[in-house]
C-alpha positions in Angstrom: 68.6 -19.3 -43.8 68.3 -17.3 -46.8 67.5 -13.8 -47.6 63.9 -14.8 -49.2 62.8 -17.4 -46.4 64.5 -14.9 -44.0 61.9 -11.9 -44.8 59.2 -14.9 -45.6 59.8 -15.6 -41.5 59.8 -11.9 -41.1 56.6 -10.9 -43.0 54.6 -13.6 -41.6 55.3 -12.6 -37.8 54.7 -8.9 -38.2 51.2 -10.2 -39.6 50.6 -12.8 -37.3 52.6 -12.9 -34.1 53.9 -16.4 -32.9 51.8 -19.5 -32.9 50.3 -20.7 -30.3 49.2 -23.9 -29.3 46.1 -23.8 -30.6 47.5 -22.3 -34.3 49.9 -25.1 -34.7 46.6 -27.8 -34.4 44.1 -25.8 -36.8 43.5 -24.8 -39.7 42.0 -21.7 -41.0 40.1 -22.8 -44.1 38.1 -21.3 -47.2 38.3 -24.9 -49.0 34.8 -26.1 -49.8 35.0 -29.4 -48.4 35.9 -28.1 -45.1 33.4 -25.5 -45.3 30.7 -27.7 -45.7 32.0 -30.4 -43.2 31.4 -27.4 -40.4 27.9 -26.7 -41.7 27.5 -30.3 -41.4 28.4 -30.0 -37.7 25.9 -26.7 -37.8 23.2 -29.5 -38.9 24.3 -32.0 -36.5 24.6 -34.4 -39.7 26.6 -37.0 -38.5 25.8 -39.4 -41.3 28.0 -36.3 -43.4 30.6 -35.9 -40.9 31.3 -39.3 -41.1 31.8 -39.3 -44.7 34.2 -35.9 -44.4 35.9 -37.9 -41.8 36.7 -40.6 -44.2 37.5 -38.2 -47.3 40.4 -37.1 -44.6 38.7 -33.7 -44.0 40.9 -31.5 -41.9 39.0 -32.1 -38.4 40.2 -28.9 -37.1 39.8 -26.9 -39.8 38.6 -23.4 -39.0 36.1 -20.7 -40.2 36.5 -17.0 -41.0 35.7 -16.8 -37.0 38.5 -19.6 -36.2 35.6 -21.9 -35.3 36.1 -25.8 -35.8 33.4 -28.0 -36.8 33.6 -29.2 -33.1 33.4 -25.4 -32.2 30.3 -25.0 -34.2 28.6 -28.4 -32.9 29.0 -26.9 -29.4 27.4 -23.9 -30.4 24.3 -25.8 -31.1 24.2 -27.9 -28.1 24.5 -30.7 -31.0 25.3 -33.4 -28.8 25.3 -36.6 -31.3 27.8 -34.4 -33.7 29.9 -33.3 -31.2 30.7 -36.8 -29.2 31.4 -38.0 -32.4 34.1 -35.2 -33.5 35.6 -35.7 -30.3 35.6 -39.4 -30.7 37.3 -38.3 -33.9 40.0 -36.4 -32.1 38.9 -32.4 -32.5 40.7 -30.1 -30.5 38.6 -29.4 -27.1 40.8 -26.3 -26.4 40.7 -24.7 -29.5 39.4 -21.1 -29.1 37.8 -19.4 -32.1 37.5 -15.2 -32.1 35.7 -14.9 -28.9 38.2 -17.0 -27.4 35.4 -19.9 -26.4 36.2 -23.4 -27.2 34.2 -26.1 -27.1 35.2 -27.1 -23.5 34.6 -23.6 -22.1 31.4 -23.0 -24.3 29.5 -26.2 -22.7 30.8 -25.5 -19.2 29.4 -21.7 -19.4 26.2 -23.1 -21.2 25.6 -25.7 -19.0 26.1 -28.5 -22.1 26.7 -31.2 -19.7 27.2 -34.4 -22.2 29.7 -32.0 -24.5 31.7 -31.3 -21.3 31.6 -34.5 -20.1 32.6 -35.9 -24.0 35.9 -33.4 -23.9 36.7 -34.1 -20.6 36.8 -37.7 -21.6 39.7 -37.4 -23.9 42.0 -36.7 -21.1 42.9 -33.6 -23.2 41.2 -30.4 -21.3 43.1 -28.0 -20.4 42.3 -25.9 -17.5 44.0 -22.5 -17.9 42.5 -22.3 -21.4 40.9 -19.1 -20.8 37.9 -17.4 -22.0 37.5 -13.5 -22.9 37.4 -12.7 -19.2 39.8 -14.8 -18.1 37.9 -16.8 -17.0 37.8 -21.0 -16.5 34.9 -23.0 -17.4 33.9 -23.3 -13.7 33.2 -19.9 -12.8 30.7 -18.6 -15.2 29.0 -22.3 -14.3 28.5 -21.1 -10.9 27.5 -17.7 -11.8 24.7 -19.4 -14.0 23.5 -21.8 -11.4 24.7 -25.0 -13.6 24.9 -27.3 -10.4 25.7 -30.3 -12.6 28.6 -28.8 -14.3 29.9 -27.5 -11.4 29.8 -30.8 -9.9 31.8 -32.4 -12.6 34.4 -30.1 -12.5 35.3 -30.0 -8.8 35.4 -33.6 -9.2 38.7 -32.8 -11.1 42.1 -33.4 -9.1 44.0 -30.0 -8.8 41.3 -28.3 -10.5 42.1 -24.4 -10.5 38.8 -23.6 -8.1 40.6 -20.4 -6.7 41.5 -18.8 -10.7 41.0 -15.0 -10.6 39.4 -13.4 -13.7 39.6 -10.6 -15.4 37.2 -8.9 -12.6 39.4 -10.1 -10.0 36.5 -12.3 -9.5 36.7 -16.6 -8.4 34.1 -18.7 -8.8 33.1 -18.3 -5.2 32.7 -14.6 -5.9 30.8 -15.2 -9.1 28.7 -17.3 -7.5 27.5 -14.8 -4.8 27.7 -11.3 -6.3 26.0 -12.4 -10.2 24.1 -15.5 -8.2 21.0 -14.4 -6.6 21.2 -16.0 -3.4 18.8 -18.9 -3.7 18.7 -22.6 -3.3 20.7 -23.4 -6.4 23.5 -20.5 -5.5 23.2 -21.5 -2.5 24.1 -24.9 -3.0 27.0 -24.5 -5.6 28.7 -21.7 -3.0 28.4 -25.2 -0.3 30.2 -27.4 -3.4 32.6 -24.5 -3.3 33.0 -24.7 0.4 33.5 -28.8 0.8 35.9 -28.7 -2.4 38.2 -26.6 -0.4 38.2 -23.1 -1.9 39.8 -20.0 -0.4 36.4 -18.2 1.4 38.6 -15.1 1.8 40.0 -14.1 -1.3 38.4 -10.0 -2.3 37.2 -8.5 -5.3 39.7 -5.7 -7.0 38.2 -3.5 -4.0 38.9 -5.8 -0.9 35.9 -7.1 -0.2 35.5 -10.2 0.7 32.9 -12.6 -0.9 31.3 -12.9 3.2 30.9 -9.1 3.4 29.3 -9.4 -0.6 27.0 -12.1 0.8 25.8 -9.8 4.5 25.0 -7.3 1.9 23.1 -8.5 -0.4 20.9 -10.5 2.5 21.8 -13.9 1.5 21.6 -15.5 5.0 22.1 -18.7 4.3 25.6 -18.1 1.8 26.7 -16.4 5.0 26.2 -19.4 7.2 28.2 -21.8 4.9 31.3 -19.5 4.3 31.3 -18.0 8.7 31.4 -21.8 8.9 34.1 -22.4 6.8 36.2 -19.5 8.2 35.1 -16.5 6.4 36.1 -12.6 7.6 
C-alpha cells in the first residue's frame, strides 16, 4: 500500500472507527435527490418513491441523523411507504443515531403491519440492539403490545431470555414497567407458554416472582408459581 492511501486508511479510522454492518449498506447523504426521496417517505408519497426508485435513488441513503427513508416511513407509522421500501429491499436493521431501526422502532411502537413487512424479508436480525440493549420484544411487553408480542414469539429461537442494559428480560419488563392488568397479565402467560426462564433477577437478585408479590399482582404470581418460579 502506499504512503498516501496508507495515512488515507489511517485518517479515516481515527475519524470513524471500523464499519459495521450497517455502514457498509448505507449511505450518509446530503445529495438532493436523496434528500427529498426521505421526505417523500416523511409524506408517505409513494407515487414519488416510486419514481426515486426508478431514477436509482440510493434506497439506503441516510440523513444527518443516519435515518433511511425506510427509517423515517417507520417513524410515521406510514405503512403504504414503508411496505413498499421494503418490497424495494431497505435495510430493516439499519439503526440511525438513536440506534432504532425500522424493525425495532415498530416492535417498541407497536407498528404491527411495518414489523410484520420486515420480518417478511427473512432479513431481521434479532441481536440488533436498541440504546438499551434491548430487542424489539421487550419494550413490546413493557408497552402492553399483545399483538407484537405474539408475532415475535412465534419466531423459532427467538432470543426471549436477552438481558438489557437494566439487567432486565422481557419477562421483567413486563411485570416491574407493566402494571399488572389484563393485558400484562396476559403477555407475562405468552412469556410463560413460549418457554422463558421465570427465574432469571434484576441487577439486585430479585426475581421477577418476588417483583410481582410486591407490587400485588396476584394473578402474574399465579402464572409464573405455576411455571416454577422462586
Amino acid at each position: 500500500m502506499s504512503t498516501i492511501k496508507t495515512i488515507s486508511v489511517v485518517f479515516y479510522f481515527a475519524l470513524f472507527g471500523p464499519l459495521s454492518v450497517c455502514a457498509q449498506k448505507t449511505i450518509k447523504t446530503n445529495n438532493t435527490l436523496e434528500m427529498e426521496f426521505i421526505k417523500a417517505a416523511k409524506n408517505n408519497d409513494t407515487e414519488k418513491l416510486q419514481h426515486f426508485i426508478k431514477e436509482g435513488v440510493a434506497i439506503n441513503a441516510m440523513d444527518a441523523h443516519k435515518r433511511t427513508a425506510l427509517m423515517v416511513a417507520t417513524y410515521e407509522n406510514h405503512v403504504n411507504a414503508s411496505k413498499l421500501l421494503i418490497e424495494t429491499g431497505a435495510d430493516v436493521n439499519a439503526q440511525d443515531d438513536r440506534l432504532e431501526s425500522p424493525f425495532l422502532h415498530a416492535g417498541a411502537r407497536g407498528y404491527l403491519e411495518i414489523l410484520k413487512a420486515c420480518l417478511a424479508t427473512g432479513k431481521v436480525d434479532h441481536m440488533v440492539l436498541n440504546r438499551y440493549g434491548g430487542t424489539a420484544l421487550i419494550p413490546a411487553c413493557e408497552r402492553g403490545y399483545t399483538e407484537v408480542v405474539q408475532e415475535l414469539l412465534k419466531i423459532e429461537d427467538y432470543p426471549i431470555d436477552h438481558i438489557n442494559n437494566l439487567t432486565w428480560t422481557a419477562l421483567m419488563e413486563a411485570i416491574v414497567l407493566g402494571n399488572g392488568g389484563k393485558t400484562h397479565t396476559q403477555i407475562v402467560q405468552l412469556l410463560v407458554n413460549a418457554g422463558c426462564d421465570v427465574n432469571i433477577p434484576d441487577k439486585n437478585g430479585i426475581s421477577p416472582l418476588k417483583h410481582a408479590k410486591k407490587s400485588g399482582y396476584k394473578e402474574i404470581v399465579a402464572i409464573l408459581e405455576k411455571a416454577g418460579a422462586k
